[in-house]
C-alpha positions in Angstrom: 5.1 47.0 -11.8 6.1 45.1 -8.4 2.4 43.9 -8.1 2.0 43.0 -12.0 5.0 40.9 -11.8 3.7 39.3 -8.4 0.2 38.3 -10.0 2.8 37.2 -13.0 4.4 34.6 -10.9 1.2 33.5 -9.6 -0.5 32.9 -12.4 2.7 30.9 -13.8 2.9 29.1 -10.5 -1.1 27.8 -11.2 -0.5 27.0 -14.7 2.6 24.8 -13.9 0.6 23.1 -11.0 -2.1 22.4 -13.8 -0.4 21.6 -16.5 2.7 19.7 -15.6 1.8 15.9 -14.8 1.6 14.9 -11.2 3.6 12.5 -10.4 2.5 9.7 -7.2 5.0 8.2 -5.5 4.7 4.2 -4.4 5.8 3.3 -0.7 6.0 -0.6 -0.5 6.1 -2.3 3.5 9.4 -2.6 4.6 9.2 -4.5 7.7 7.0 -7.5 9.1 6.2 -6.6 12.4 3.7 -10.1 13.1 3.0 -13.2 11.1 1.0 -15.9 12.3 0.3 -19.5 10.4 -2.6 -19.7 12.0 -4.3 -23.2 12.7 -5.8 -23.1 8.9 -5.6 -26.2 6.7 -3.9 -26.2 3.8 -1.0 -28.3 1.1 1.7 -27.6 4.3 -0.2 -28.0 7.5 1.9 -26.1 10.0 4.4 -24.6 7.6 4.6 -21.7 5.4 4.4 -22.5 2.2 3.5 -19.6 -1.2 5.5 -19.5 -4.2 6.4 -17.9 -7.6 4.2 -16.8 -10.5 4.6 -18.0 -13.2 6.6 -20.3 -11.4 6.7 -22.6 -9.0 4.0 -23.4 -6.4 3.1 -24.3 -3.6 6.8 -24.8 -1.7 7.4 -24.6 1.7 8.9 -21.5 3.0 11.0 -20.9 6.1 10.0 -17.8 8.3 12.5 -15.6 6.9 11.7 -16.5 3.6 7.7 -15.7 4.4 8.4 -12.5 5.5 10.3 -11.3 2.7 7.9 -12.6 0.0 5.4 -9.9 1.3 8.3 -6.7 1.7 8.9 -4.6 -1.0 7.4 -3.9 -4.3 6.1 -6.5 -6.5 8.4 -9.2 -7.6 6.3 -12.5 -8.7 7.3 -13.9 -5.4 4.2 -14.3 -2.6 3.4 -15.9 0.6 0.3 -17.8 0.7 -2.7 -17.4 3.4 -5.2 -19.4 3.8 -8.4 -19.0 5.9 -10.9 -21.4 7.4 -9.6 -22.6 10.5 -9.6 -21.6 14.4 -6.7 -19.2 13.8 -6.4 -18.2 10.3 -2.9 -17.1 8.6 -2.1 -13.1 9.3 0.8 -11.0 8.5 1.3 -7.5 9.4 4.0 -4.9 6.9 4.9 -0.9 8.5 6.1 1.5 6.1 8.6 4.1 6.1 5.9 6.3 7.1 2.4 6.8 8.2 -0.3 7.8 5.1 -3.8 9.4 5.0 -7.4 8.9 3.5 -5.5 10.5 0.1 -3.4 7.8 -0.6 -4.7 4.7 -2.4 -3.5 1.4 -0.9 -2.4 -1.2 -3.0 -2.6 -4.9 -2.3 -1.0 -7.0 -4.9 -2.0 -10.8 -5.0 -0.5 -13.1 -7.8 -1.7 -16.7 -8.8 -5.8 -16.9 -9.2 -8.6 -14.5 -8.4 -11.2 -14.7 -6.5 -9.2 -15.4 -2.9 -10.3 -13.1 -0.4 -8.8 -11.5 2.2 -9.9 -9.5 5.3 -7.5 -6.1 5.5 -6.5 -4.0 9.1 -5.3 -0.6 8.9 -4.0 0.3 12.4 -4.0 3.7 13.6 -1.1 6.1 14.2 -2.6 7.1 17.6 -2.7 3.4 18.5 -6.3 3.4 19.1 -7.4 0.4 17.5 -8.1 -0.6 13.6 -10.3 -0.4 10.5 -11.1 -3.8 8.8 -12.8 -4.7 5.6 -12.5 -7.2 2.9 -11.1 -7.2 0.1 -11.1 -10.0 -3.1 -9.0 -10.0 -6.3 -10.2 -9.9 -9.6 -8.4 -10.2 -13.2 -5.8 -7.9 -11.8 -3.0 -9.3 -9.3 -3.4 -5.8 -8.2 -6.4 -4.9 -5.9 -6.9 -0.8 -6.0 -8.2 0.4 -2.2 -9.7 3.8 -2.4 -9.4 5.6 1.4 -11.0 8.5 0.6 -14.9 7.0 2.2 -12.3 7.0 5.3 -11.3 10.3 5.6 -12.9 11.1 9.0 -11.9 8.1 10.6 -8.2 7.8 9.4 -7.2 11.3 9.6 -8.8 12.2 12.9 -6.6 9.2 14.2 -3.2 10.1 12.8 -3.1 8.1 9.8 -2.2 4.6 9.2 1.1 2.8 10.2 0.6 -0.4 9.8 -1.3 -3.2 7.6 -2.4 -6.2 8.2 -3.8 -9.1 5.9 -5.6 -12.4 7.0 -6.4 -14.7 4.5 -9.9 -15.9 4.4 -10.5 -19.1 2.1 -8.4 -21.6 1.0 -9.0 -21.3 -3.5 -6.2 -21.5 -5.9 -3.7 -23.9 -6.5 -1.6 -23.0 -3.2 -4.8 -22.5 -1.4 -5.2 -18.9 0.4 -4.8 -15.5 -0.7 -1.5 -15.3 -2.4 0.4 -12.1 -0.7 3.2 -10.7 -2.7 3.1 -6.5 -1.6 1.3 -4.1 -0.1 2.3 -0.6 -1.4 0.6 2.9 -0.5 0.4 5.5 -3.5 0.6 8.8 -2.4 -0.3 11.7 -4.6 1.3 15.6 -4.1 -1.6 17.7 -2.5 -2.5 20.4 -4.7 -1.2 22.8 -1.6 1.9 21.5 -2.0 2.3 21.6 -5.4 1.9 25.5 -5.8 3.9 26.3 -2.4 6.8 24.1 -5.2 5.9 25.8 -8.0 6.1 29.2 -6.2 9.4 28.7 -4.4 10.8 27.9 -7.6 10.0 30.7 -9.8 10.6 32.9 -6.8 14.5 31.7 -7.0 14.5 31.6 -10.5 13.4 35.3 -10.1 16.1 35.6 -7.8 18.7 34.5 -10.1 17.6 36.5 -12.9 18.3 40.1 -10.2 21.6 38.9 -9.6 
């Protein structure tokens, strides 16, 4: 009877990992740990300038006001990063945390499409980064799939850091138009049963007593 109602819980503990909805958590940067203007021209040589969208834009930003456009999740507010010069405009955001080749990064840009921008995901171990480019399309959000970078991220601790360069100077207030960068993490199915388990088992409990 002991080992019918074991295989019982078990099988309850699967059917709740399968049938109840997963739900992914959303981890937006909290700090700015480096921005650079860059030598790039632009509507505010020199200065920071994004905006709002809708909204107003471009306006010149002061530092402070830079760095929080880009924290946090998305709020219509962004910082604007043009490319094309010597030095072009950068900005790194850490997280709470570092993530893995499961999560999906997700760079939100508002204002046009089409602006590019080249991405750096810097190891945990501090060994150094991965870069690739990314450019928006008719969403303001831009969907990053890790998982072709399993090998690489995970054998180096996971991510701790992003950073975004801007690479063109399109749109209105020219550059990519930065307003979050946010990391969706989703429960590993592991995880989910080891929940699932420990709570029948105390509901189990409960039921003795």
């Amino acid at each position: 009877m002991k080992k019918l109602n074991c295989l019982c819980v078990l099988i309850f503990a699967v059917v709740l990992v399968t049938v109840i909805p997963v739900q992914a958590d959303v981890f937006y940067g909290n700090n700015v740990t480096s921005i650079i203007r860059g030598t790039t021209p632009g509507d505010f040589p020199g200065q920071y300038y994004g905006g709002t969208y809708p909204g107003s834009y471009p306006v010149i930003l002061t530092e402070a006001e830079a760095k929080a456009a880009v924290l946090g999740a998305p709020d219509t507010k962004f910082l604007s990063f043009p490319g094309g010069g010597e030095t072009n405009s950068y900005v790194e955001v850490s997280f709470p945390g570092t993530f893995f080749s499961s999560a999906d990064l997700i760079v939100t840009e508002m204002a046009d499409s089409n602006e590019s921008a080249r991405l750096f995901l810097w190891f945990a171990d501090l060994s150094g980064n991965l870069q690739f480019n990314i450019t928006t399309g008719a969403s303001n959000d831009i969907l990053v799939d890790l998982s072709s970078y399993s090998a690489l991220i995970d054998g180096k601790g996971g991510i701790y850091k992003v950073g975004v360069m801007g690479l063109d100077q399109n749109g209105a207030s020219k550059g990519f138009d930065l307003d979050a960068v946010g990391v969706r993490v989703v429960p590993e199915p592991l995880t989910l049963l080891l929940l699932s388990l420990g709570l029948v088992g105390i509901a189990g409990l409960r039921r003795k007593h």
